[in-house]
C-alpha positions in Angstrom: 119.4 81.9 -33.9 115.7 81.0 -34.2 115.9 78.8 -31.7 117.4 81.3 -28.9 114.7 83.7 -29.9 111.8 81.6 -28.8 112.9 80.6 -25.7 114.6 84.5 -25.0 110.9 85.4 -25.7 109.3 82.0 -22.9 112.5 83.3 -20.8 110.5 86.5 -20.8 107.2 85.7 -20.4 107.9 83.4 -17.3 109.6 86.6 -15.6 106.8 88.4 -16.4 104.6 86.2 -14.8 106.4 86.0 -11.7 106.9 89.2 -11.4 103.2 90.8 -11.7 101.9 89.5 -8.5 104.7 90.3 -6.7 103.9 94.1 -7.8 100.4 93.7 -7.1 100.8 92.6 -3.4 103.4 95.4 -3.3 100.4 98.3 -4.6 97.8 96.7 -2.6 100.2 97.8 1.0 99.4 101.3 -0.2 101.9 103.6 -2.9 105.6 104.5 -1.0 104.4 103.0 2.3 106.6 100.2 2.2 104.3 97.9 4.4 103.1 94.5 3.6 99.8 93.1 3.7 100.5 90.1 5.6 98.5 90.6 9.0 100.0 90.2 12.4 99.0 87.0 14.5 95.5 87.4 15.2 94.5 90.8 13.5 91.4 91.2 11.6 90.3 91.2 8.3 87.4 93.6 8.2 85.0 90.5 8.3 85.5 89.5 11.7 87.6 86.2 11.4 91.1 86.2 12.2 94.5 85.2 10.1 94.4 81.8 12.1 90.1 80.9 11.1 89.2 82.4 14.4 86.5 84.7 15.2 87.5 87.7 16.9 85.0 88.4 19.1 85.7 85.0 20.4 84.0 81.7 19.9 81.2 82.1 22.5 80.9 86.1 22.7 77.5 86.0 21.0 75.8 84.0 23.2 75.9 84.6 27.4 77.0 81.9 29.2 75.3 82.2 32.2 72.1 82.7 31.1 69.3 80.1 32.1 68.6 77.5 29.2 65.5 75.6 28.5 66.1 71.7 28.4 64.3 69.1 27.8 62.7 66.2 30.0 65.8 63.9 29.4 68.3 66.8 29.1 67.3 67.8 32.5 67.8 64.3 33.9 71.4 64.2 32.6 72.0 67.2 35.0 70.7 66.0 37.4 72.1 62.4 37.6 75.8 64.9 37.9 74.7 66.6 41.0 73.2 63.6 42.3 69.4 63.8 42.8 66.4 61.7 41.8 66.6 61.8 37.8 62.7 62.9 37.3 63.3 65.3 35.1 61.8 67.9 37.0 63.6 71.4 37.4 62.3 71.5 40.9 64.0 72.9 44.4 65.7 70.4 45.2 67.6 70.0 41.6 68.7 73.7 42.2 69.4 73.8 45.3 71.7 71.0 44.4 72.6 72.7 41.1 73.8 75.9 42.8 76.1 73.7 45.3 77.8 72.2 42.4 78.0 75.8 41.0 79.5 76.8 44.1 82.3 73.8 43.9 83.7 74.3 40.5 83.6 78.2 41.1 81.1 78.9 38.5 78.3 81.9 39.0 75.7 80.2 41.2 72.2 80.6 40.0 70.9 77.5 40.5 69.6 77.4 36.9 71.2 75.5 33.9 73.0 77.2 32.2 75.7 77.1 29.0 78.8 77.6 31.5 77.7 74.6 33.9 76.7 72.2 31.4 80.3 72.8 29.9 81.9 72.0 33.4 79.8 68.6 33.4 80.6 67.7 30.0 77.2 67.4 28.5 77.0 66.8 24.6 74.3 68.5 24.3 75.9 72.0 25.4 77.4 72.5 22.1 74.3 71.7 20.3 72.0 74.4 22.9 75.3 76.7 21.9 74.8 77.2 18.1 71.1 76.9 18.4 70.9 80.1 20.6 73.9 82.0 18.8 71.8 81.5 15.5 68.9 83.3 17.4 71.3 85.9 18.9 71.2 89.4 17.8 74.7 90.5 18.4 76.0 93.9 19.1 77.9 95.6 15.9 81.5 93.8 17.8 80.1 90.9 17.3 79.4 90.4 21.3 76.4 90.2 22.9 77.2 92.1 26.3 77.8 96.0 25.6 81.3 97.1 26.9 81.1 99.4 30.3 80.0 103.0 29.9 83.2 105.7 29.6 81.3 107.2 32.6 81.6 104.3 34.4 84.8 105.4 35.7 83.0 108.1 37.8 81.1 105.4 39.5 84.3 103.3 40.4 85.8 107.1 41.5 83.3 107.5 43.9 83.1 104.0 45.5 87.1 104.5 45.9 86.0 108.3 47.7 83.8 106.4 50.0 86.3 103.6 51.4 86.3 104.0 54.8 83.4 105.2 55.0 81.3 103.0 58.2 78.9 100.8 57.6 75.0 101.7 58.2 72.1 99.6 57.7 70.1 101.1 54.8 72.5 104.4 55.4 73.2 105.6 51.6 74.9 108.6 52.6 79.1 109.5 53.3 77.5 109.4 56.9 77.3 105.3 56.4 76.3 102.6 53.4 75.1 99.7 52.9 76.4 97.7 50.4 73.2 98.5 48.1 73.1 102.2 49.5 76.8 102.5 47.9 76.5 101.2 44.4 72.7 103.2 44.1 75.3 107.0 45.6 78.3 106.0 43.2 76.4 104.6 39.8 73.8 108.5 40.4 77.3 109.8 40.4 77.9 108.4 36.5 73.8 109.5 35.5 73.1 105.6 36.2 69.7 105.1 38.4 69.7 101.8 40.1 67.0 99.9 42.6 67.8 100.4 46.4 68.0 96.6 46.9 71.0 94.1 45.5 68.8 91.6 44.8 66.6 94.3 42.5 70.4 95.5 41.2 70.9 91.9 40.0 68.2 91.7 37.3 69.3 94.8 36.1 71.8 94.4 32.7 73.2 92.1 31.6 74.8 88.7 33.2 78.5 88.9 32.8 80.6 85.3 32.6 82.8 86.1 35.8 86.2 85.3 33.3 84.6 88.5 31.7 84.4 91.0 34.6 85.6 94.5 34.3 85.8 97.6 36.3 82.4 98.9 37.0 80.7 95.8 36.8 78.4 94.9 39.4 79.7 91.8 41.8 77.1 90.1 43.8 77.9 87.6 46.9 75.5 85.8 49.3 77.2 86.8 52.4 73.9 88.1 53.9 71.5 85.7 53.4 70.8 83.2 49.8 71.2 85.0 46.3 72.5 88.3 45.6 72.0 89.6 49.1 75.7 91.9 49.4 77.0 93.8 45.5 79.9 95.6 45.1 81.8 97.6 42.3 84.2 95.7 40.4 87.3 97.4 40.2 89.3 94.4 37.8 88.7 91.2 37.3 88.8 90.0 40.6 88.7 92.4 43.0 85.6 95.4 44.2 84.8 98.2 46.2 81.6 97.1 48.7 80.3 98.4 51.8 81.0 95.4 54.5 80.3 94.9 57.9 83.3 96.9 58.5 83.0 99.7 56.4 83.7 100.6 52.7 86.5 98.8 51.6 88.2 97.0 48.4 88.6 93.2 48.3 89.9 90.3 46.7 86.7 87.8 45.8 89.3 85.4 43.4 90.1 83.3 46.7 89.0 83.0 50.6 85.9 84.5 52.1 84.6 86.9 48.6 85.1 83.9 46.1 83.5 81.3 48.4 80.3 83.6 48.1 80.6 84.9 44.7 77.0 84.6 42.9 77.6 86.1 39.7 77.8 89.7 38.2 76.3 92.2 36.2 77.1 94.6 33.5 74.9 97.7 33.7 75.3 100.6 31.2 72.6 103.1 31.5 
């Protein structure tokens, strides 16, 4: 009889300790709620990191990708030795000229400048090692990303561009008598409280650089259809397509293929 007793009372125990943090998972998913705390695929935890070890803000969202990067004398003759010009390690014309036409054949945003994005297309080691040095320098926005989402007024701006399609196109017109492609964004972005600079290529310093993977609706798109840089911008109205004022009047476009994406430059995320 002893002998049953003890292991009645280990039979016990055992249960016991089974049992309690079964009931403490069940209190932590909230009194009557019935829900469990295991998160959905992806979800956060609070902390930013994900159920898989991801960050949710993505691994790169810190840090822009298209901004220009300072290399070094060797660094800089890596890149060049990929687009094919004298290795001197001189960032001179010549290496971004040639820079920008290797930009323009992989489809990346063509500034002519290194940057994180190109040096990841040409495989350099030394990407990932620029990468975490500027991210541990980057003051972040409170998501965790470095480029502020588009205004909620925003939508006004891309309401107004779609008001003016059709409209005919006027050298330096700025009016619903005739744009520009400059005079258009300046009319719709006053119509969401946003001042911008008469000129695209002035519009383009303004913001910040968006990764074109990145684009959104009100984003500014910027092409070199009329002349080298950011010479013709338009209104982003998804991820690939935009509201500018062309030779043939206000109208919306594709710029993921043909004509638009073989004179994409890059884009611009302005917010106030």
């Amino acid at each position: 009889m002893h002998v049953l007793t003890r292991a009645g009372v280990l039979a016990g125990l055992l249960s016991l300790a089974i049992a309690a943090p079964a009931a403490a998972q069940s209190a932590s998913g909230g009194v009557g709620t019935g829900t469990t705390t295991t998160p959905p695929a992806g979800a956060t935890d609070g902390t930013g990191s994900t159920d898989d070890g991801t960050s949710a803000a993505g691994t790169t969202g810190a840090v822009s990708q298209t901004a220009p990067v300072k290399l070094t004398r060797s660094q800089t003759k890596s890149v060049q030795r990929r687009v094919k010009v004298r290795a001197d390690g001189q960032l001179g014309s010549r290496t971004r000229s040639a820079l920008k036409r290797y930009q323009r054949k992989k489809r990346l945003n063509r500034t002519g400048r290194p940057n994180l994005e190109t040096l990841k297309a040409m495989r350099l080691g030394f990407a990932k090692k620029i990468e975490r040095k500027l991210t541990v320098h980057s003051a972040t926005t409170t998501d965790g990303s470095a480029t502020p989402a588009p205004a909620g007024d925003l939508s006004a701006a891309i309401a107004a561009a779609r008001e003016a399609i059709g409209t005919p196109y006027v050298s330096g017109g700025n009016t619903t008598s005739g744009f520009d492609c400059s005079g258009l964004t300046v009319w719709a972005f006053k119509r969401a409280g946003i001042s911008l600079p008469r000129t695209s290529f002035d519009q383009y310093k303004q913001g910040v650089a968006v990764d074109r993977a990145s684009i959104q609706p009100g984003d500014l798109v910027f092409f070199d259809s009329a002349g080298s840089g950011a010479s013709h911008v338009g209104i982003a109205t998804s991820a690939t397509t935009a509201i500018s004022a062309t030779t043939k009047g206000v109208m919306e476009h594709s710029f993921a293929s043909g004509y638009w994406d073989d004179h994409y430059v890059g884009a611009r995320r302005v917010t106030g």
